[in-house]
C-alpha positions in Angstrom: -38.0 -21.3 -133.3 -39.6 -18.5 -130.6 -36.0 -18.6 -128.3 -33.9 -20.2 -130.5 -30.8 -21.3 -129.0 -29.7 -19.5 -126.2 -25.9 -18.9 -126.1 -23.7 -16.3 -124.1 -21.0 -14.7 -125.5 -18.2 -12.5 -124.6 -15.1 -11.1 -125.3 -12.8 -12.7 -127.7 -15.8 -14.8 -128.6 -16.4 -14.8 -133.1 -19.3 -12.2 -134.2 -22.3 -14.4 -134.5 -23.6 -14.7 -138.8 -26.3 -13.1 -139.9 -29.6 -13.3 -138.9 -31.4 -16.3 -141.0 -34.4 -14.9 -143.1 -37.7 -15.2 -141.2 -36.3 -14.7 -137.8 -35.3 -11.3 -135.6 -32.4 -11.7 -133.2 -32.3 -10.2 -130.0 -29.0 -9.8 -127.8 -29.9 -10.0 -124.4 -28.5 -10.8 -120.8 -30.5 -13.6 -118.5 -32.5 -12.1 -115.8 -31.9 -8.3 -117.0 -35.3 -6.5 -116.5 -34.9 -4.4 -119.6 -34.2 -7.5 -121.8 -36.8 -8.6 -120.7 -39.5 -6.6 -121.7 -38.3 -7.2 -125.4 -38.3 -11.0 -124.7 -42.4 -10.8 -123.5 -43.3 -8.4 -126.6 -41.7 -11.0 -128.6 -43.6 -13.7 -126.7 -47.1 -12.1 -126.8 -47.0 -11.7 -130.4 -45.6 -14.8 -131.7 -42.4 -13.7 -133.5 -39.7 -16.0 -134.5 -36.7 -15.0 -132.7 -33.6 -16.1 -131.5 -31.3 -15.3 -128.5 -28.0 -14.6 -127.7 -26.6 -13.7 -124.3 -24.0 -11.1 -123.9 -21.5 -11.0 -121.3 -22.0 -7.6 -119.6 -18.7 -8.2 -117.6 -16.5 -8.9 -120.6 -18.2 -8.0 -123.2 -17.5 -8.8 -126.5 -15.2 -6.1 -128.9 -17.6 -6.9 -131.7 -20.9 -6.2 -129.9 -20.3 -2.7 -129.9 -20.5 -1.9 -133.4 -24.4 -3.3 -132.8 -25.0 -0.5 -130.3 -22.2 1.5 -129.5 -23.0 2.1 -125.7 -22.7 -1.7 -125.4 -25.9 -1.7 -124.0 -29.0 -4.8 -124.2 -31.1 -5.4 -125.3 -30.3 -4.8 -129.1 -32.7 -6.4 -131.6 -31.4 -6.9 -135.3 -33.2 -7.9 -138.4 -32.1 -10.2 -141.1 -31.5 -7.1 -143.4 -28.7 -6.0 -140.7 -31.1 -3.4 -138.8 -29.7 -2.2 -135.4 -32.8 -1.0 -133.1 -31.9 -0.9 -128.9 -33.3 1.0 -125.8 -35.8 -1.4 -124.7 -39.0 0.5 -125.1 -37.9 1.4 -128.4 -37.1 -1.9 -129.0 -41.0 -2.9 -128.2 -42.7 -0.3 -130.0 -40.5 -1.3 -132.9 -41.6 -5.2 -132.9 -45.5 -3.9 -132.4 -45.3 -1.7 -135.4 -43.5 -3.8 -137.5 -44.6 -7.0 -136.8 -48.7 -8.5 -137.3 -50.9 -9.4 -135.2 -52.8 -7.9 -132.1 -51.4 -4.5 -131.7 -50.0 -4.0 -127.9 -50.1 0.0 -128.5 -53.2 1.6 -128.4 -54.4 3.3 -131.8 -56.5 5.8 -129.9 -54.1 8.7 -129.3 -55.9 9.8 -125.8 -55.5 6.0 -124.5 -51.6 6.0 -126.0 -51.2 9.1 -123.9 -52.4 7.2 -120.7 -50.3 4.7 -121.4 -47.1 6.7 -121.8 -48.0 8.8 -118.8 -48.3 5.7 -117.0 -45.1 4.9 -118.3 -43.2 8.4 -116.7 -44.9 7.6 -113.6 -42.9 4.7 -113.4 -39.7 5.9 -114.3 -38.1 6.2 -110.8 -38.5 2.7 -109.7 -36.1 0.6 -111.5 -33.5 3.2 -110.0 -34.1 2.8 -106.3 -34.9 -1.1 -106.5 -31.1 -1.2 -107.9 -30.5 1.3 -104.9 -32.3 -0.3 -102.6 -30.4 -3.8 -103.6 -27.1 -2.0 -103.2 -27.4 -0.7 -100.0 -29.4 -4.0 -98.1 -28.2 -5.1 -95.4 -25.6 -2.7 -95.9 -27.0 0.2 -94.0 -30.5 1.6 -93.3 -33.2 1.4 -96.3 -36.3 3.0 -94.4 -36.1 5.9 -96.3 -35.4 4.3 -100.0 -38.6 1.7 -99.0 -40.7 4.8 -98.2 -39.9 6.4 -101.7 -40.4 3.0 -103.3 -43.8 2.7 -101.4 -44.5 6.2 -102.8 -43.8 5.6 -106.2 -45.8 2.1 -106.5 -48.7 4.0 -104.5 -49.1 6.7 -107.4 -49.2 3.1 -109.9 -51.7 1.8 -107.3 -54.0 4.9 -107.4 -53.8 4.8 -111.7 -55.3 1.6 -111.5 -57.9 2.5 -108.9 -59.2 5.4 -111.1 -59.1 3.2 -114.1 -61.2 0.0 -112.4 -59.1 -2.2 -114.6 -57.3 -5.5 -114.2 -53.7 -4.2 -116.3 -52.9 -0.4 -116.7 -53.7 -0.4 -120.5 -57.3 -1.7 -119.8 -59.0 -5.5 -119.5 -56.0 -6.9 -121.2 -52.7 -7.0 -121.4 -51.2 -4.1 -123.6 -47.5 -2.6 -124.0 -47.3 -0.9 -120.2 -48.0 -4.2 -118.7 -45.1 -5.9 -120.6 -42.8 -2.5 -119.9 -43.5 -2.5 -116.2 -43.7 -5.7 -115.4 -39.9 -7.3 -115.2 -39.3 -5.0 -112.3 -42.4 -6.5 -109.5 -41.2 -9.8 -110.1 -38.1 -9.2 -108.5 -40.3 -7.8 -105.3 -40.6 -10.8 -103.3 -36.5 -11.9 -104.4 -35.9 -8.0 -102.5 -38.3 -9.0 -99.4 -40.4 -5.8 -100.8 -43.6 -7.4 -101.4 -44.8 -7.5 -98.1 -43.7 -3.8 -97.4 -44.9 -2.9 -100.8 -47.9 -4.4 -101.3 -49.8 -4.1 -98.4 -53.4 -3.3 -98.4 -53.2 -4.0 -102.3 -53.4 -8.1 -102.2 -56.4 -8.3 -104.2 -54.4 -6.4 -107.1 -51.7 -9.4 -107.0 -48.6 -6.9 -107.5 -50.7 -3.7 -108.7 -52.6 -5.8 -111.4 -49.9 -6.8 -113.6 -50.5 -10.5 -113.4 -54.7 -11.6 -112.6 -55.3 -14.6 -110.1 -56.3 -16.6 -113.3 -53.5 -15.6 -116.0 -50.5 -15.7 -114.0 -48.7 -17.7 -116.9 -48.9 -15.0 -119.3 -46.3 -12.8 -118.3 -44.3 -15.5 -115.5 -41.7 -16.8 -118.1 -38.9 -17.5 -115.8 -39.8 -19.6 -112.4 -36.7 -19.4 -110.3 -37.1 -19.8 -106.4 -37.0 -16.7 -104.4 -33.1 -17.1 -103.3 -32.2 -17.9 -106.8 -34.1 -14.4 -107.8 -32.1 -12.6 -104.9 -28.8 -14.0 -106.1 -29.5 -13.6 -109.9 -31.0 -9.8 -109.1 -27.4 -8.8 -107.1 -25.7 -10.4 -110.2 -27.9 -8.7 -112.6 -26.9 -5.5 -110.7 -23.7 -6.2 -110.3 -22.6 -6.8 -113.8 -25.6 -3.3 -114.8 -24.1 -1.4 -112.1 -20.5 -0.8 -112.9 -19.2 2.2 -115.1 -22.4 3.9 -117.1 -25.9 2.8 -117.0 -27.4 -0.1 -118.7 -29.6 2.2 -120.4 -31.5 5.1 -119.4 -33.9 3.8 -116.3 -37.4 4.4 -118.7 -36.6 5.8 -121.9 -39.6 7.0 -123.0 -42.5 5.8 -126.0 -41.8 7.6 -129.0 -44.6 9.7 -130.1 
């Protein structure tokens, strides 16, 4: 049962059972952009999991004692193993789990890929800037960084003359990067942003003829706009959802 049932819980809500043999559970939020790199590892290589929404506004007491900074996503095993920080999370389920490997073996290309990775690592902080401060005040200067920051993407993928960053195909980058461009159009950034780049269609992460493969939710643009302030909203106050790009183990 890939999904399982989806349920949200929060506080004062009973500490779900444990996790029925031949399954992984992931806690998770709808719409978070970290949880959602777990949920499209999970997807690409066909484990059985189930989910259950958290309540990041009213959190539930027990959910700490699954990660103590009350953070998602948070995977656990039916032994009662604890793994959280997204990428962590991924690497976890592509080492443990069968199946085509997302990770590179080669250690030069698993370099790339992680280097890829820090070069990414300022964005998901100024789109949740950049959300906060909309129509709030002037964003010329937080677009300009942002344009900066997906240019340096723009020119990896230039030097590589590949359709994804890890190569021909879809590897463990593509699923870590890509949560955050499909909330581009939602923050009217895709025409700023991807400009002189259409034949990448958003840098490269999804081709013209596989768009499917990593588009798992299909929400209209308001509804992304209204879900991405929410998302932020409920991230945004008190400490960090989790450290912007914590990096790939070695």
């Amino acid at each position: 049962m890939s999904g399982g049932t989806v349920r949200s819980l929060g506080k004062g809500s009973a500490p779900p059972g444990p996790v029925p043999e031949g399954l992984i559970r992931v806690y998770s939020m709808r719409f978070c952009p970290y949880a959602k790199r777990t949920l499209l590892v999970l997807r690409a290589k066909g484990i059985r999991h189930e989910v259950i929404n958290i309540n990041l506004k009213n959190k539930p007491e027990w959910f700490f004692k699954k990660n103590p900074l009350g953070l998602v996503p948070v995977l656990e095993t039916s032994l009662g193993q604890l793994i959280y920080e997204s990428a962590i999370t991924c690497e976890y389920l592509d080492e443990a789990y069968p199946g085509k490997k997302l990770l590179p073996g080669d250690p030069y290309e698993k370099a790339c890929q992680k280097m890829v990775f820090e070069s990414f690592s300022k964005v998901p902080s100024l789109m949740v800037s950049f959300l906060r401060k909309q129509n709030k005040e002037d964003c010329s200067g937080l677009k300009e960084e942002l344009h900066k920051e997906f240019s340096k993407l723009e020119e990896v993928l230039t030097n590589k003359k590949t359709t994804f960053f890890g190569g021909s195909s879809l590897s463990m980058i593509d699923y870590l990067i890509w949560p955050w461009f499909e909330w581009l159009e939602a923050l009217e950034l895709n025409e700023d942003l991807s400009r002189g780049w259409r034949n990448q269609l958003n840098l490269g992460i999804v081709p013209k003829r596989g768009q499917s493969r990593l588009r798992v939710s299909h929400s209209s643009v308001d509804q992304r706009r209204g879900l991405f302030r929410e998302v932020t909203d409920k991230l945004g106050h008190g400490p960090r959802t989790e450290s912007p790009s914590p990096r790939l183990a070695g």
